[in-house]
FITI-734410 format. One line per 4 residues: number of its first residue (from 1); their letters; for each residue z negated, x, y of C-alpha. Coordinates in steps of 0.05 Angstrom, whole numbers, m for minus. Each point is the difference from the previous one (the first is absolute). Layout:
N
NUM	A	Z/X/Y ~ ...
END
This chain:
385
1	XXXX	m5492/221/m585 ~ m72/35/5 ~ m4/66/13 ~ m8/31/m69
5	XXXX	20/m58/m42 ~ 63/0/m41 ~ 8/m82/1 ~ 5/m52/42
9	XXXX	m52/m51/5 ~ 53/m55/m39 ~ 22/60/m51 ~ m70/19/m6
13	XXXX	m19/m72/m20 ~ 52/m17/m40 ~ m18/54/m36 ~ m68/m20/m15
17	XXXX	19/m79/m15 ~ 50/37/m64 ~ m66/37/m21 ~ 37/68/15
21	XXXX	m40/55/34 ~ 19/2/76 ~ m18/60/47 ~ m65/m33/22
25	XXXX	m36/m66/m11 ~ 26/m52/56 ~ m53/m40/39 ~ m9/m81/20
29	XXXX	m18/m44/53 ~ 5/m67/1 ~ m17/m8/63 ~ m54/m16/47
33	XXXX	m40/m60/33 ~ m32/m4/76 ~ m72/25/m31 ~ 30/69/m15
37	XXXX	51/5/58 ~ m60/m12/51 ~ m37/64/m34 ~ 60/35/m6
41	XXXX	13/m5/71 ~ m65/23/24 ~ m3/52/m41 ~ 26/72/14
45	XXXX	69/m10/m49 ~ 18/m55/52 ~ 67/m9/24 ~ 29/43/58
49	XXXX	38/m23/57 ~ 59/42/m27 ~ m9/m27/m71 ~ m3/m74/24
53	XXXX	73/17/39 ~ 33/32/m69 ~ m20/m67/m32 ~ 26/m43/52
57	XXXX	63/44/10 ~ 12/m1/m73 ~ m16/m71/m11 ~ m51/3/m50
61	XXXX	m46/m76/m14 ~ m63/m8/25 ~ m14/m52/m37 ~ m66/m14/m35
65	XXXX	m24/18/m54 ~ 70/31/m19 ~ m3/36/61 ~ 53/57/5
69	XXXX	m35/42/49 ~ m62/16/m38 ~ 39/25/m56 ~ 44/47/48
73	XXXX	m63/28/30 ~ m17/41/m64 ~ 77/32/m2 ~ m2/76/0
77	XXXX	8/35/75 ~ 73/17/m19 ~ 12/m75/1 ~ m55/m27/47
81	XXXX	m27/65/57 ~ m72/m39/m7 ~ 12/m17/m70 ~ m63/0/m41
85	XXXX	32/39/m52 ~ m28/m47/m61 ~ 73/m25/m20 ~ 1/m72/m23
89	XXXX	65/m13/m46 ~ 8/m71/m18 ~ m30/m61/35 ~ 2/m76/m10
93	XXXX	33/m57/42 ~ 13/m69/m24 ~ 34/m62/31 ~ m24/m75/m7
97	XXXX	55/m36/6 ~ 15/m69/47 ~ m34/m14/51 ~ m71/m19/16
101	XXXX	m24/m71/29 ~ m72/m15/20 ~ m49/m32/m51 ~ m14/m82/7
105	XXXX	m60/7/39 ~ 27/59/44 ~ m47/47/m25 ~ 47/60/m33
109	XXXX	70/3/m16 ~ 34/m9/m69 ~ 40/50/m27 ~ 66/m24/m38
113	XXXX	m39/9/m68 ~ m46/m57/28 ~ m57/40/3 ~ m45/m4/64
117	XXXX	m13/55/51 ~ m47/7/56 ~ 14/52/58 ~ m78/17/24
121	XXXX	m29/49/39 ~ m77/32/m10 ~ m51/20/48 ~ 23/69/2
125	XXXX	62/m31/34 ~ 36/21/m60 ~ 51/m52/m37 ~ 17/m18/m64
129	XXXX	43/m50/m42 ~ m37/m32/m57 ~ 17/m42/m61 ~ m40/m74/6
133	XXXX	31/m31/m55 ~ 60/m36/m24 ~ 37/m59/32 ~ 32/m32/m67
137	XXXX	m64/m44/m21 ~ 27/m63/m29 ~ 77/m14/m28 ~ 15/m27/64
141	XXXX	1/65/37 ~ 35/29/m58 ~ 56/m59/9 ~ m6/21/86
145	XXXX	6/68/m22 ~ 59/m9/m53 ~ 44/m31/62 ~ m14/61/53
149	XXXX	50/43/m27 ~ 25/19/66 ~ m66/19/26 ~ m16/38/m67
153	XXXX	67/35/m20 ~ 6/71/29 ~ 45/37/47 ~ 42/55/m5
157	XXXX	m25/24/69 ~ m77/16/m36 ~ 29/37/m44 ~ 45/39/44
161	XXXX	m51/12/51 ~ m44/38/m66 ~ 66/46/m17 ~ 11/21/74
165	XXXX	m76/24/m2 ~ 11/37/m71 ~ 53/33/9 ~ m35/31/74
169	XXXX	m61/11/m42 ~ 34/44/m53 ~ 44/30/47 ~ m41/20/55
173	XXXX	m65/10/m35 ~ 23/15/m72 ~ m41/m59/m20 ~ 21/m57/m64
177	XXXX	m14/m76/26 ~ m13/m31/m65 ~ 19/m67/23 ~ m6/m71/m36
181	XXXX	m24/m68/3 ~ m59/m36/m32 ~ m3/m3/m77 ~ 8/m78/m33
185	XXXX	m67/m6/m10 ~ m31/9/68 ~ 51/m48/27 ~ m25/m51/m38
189	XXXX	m71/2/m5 ~ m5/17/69 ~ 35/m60/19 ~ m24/m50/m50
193	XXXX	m73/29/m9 ~ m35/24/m72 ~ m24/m74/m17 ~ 59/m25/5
197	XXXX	46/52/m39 ~ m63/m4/m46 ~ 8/m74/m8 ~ 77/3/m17
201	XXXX	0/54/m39 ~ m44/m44/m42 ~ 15/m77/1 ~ 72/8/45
205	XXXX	41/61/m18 ~ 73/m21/13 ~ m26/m18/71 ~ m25/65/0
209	XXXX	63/29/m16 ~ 43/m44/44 ~ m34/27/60 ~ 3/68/m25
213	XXXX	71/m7/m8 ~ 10/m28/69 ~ m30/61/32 ~ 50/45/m39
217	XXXX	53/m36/17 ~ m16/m11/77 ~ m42/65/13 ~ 0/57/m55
221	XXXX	76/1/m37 ~ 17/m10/68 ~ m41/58/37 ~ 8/46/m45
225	XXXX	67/1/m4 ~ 10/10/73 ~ m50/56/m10 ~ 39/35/m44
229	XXXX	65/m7/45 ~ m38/40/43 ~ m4/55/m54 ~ m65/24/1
233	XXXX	m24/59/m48 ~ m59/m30/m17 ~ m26/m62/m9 ~ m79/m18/m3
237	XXXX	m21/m80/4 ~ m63/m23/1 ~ m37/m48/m55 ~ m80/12/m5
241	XXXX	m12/m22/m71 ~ m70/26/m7 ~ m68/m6/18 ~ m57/51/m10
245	XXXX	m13/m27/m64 ~ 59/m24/m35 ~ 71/m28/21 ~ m10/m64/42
249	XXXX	34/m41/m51 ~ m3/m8/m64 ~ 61/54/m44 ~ 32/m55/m35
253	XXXX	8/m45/70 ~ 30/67/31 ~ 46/8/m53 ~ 21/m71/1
257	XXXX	8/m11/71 ~ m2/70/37 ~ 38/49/m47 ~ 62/m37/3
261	XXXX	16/3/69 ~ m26/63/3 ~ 52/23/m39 ~ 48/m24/39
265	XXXX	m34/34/51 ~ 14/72/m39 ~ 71/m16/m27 ~ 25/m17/70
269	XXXX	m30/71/29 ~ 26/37/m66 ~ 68/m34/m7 ~ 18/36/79
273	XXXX	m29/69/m31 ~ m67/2/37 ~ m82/16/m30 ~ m47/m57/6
277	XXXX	m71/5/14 ~ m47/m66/m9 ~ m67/7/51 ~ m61/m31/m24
281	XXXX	m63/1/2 ~ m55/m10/m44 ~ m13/15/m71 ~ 71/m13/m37
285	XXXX	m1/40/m59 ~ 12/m55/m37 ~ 77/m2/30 ~ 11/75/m16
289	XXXX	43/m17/m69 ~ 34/m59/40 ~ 27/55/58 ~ 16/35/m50
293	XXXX	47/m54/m37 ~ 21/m18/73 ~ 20/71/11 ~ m47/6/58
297	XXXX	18/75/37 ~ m75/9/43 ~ m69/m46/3 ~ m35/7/68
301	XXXX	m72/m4/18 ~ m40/17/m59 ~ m67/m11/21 ~ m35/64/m40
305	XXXX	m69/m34/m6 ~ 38/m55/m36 ~ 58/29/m30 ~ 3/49/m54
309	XXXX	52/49/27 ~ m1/61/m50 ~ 14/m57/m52 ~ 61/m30/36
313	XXXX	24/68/1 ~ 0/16/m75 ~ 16/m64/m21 ~ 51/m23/52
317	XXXX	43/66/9 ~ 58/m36/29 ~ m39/m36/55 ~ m17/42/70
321	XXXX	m70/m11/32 ~ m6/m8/69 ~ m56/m4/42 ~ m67/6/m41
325	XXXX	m37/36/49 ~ m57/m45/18 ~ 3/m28/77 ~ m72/m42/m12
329	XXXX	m52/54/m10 ~ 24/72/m2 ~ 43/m5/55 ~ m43/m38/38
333	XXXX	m71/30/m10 ~ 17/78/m20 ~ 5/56/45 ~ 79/34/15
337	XXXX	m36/58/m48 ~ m11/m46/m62 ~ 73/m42/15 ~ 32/60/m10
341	XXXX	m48/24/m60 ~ 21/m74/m25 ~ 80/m2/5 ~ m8/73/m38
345	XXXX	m36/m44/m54 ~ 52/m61/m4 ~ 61/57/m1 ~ m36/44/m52
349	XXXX	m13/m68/m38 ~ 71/m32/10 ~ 55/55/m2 ~ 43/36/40
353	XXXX	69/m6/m42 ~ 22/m66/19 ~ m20/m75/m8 ~ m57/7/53
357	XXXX	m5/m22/75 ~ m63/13/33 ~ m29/m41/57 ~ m48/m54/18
361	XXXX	4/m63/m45 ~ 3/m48/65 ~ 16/4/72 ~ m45/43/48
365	XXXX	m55/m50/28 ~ m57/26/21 ~ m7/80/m24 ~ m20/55/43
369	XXXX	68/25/19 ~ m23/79/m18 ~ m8/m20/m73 ~ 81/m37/3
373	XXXX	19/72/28 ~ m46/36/m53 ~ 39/m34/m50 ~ 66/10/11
377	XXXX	m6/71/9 ~ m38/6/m60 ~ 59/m26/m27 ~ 46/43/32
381	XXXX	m46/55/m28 ~ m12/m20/m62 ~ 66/m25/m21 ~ 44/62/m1
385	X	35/3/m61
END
């Protein structure tokens, strides 16, 4: 526990997620790719030698973007001696289940949702892991992909690997892991590709749904379930339904063909006990009734240019917003000064007694690392209750 708080980070945030007033706002990360690191690291708030030996000695992951020590670097002194004192509460890890094998002509890997991968690195010398496409083009592959439920089915060992680093996280750092898997529409249309989910939707839909229902039989009933063996407090998946201008289907083919599983997705979490928050991005206020029917606990992202926020609040009481605190322009152009002018703005706007998470609606990528501090101090500031 922070000096001066009353809650835990996990009290504190299940708090918030009932809509009841905690004794500050929490904060969120979700974590951070190589672009951010590589500032971060050359900036003053860079890691000591002593801080990179807590981590090691108290097994936190380094993994990207979900990366463990970033998130421990902003702990208060009492818990970190070269802490940055800009407490993070709750941050994001997922698992893709299976196992990877490399693309026909060798150039990526595909995941075990068949979508394709490329492991690059820039000029800077800096890598990256990008999505090239999908590797289920014709029904052939889908037949190839139907038989490979060994390759595709997951093991318990992910999963148990992601409570060993929660459980070190909240205890060590008094930070929440919010912990899922991808939602049932990014593993299909990142596997089969919009033309073709386009195309069945239309003119094949019980093929459609008989690969859907493959991948919640081999992959997501599956992983989820040994997720929730693990007991987490808090479960977050990730399903990016919009773009900046709509959702990226149409609301009837989501309802037909994503809503379902996603409710599965919910009960499965809710049955064990534990709040579920849905990341995506985009403009989805179209969904906003359908979480609600779903019983949806927290939305993530919440781009603010696209997103009307002081709506979702009045209208949508019994859902918590998370993120909203935009990661493309402010945070990226303004000065520390106008961040923290900014997160006064989005707490004034958004509430302090409950059903509100501030912090930036994506991972870190490229931001001056001053304004990431500015920010979650401001929030710290700002957010006394």
């Amino acid at each position: 526990m922070v000096n001066g708080d009353s809650m835990n980070s996990l009290e504190r945030i299940l708090t918030i997620l009932d809509g009841e007033k905690p004794d500050r706002l929490a904060s969120l990360c979700l974590g951070a790719d190589y672009d951010f690191l590589h500032k971060f690291m050359n900036s003053p708030f860079t890691f000591t030698e002593e801080d990179l030996l807590q981590f090691e000695t108290d097994n936190l992951s380094y993994k990207v973007p979900n990366i463990q020590y970033l998130i421990a670097k902003f702990s208060p002194t009492n818990i970190l001696p070269a802490g940055l004192d800009a407490k993070i509460d709750m941050c994001w890890e997922t698992v893709i289940p299976g196992t990877m094998k490399k693309a026909r002509n060798n150039d990526g890997f595909i995941f075990a949702n068949g979508m394709v991968n490329k492991f690059s690195v820039r000029k800077n010398g800096l890598p990256f892991l990008w999505y090239t496409g999908p590797s289920l083009v014709d029904e052939n592959d889908f037949k190839g992909y139907w038989e490979a439920e060994d390759r595709i089915s997951p093991q318990k060992m992910q999963f148990r690997h992601l409570a060993k680093s929660r459980k070190n996280m909240l205890k060590k750092y008094d930070v929440v892991v919010s912990q899922g898997i991808s939602g049932p529409f990014e593993n299909c249309i990142l596997g089969i590709g919009f033309a073709n989910f386009a195309r069945f939707a239309r003119k094949k839909p019980t093929f459609l749904r008989k690969h859907m229902d493959f991948q919640w039989d081999v992959i997501e009933e599956p992983s989820l379930k040994m997720l929730m063996n693990t007991k987490p407090s808090v479960v977050m998946c990730g399903d990016d339904y919009g773009y900046n201008f709509g959702l990226q289907i149409p609301l009837r083919q989501w309802r037909e063909f994503i809503k379902p599983y996603l409710k599965r997705y919910v009960d499965i979490v809710h049955d064990k006990g534990v709040k579920f928050i849905i990341h995506s991005c985009g403009d989805i206020h179209e969904l906003f009734p359908d979480f609600v029917e779903l019983g949806i606990d927290g939305v993530d992202s919440l781009q603010p240019q696209i997103n009307d926020l002081e709506m979702y609040r009045k209208k949508y009481p019994s859902i918590t917003l998370l993120g909203t605190i935009d990661d493309t322009e402010m945070l990226n152009k303004e000065s520390p000064t106008q961040v923290r002018e900014e997160v006064k703005n989005y707490i004034k706007k958004l509430g302090l007694k409950g059903g509100y998470i501030p912090g930036p609606t994506n991972f870190l990528l490229d931001q001056p690392p001053e304004n990431i501090v500015a920010m979650y101090k401001a929030i710290q500031e700002f957010g006394r209750t």
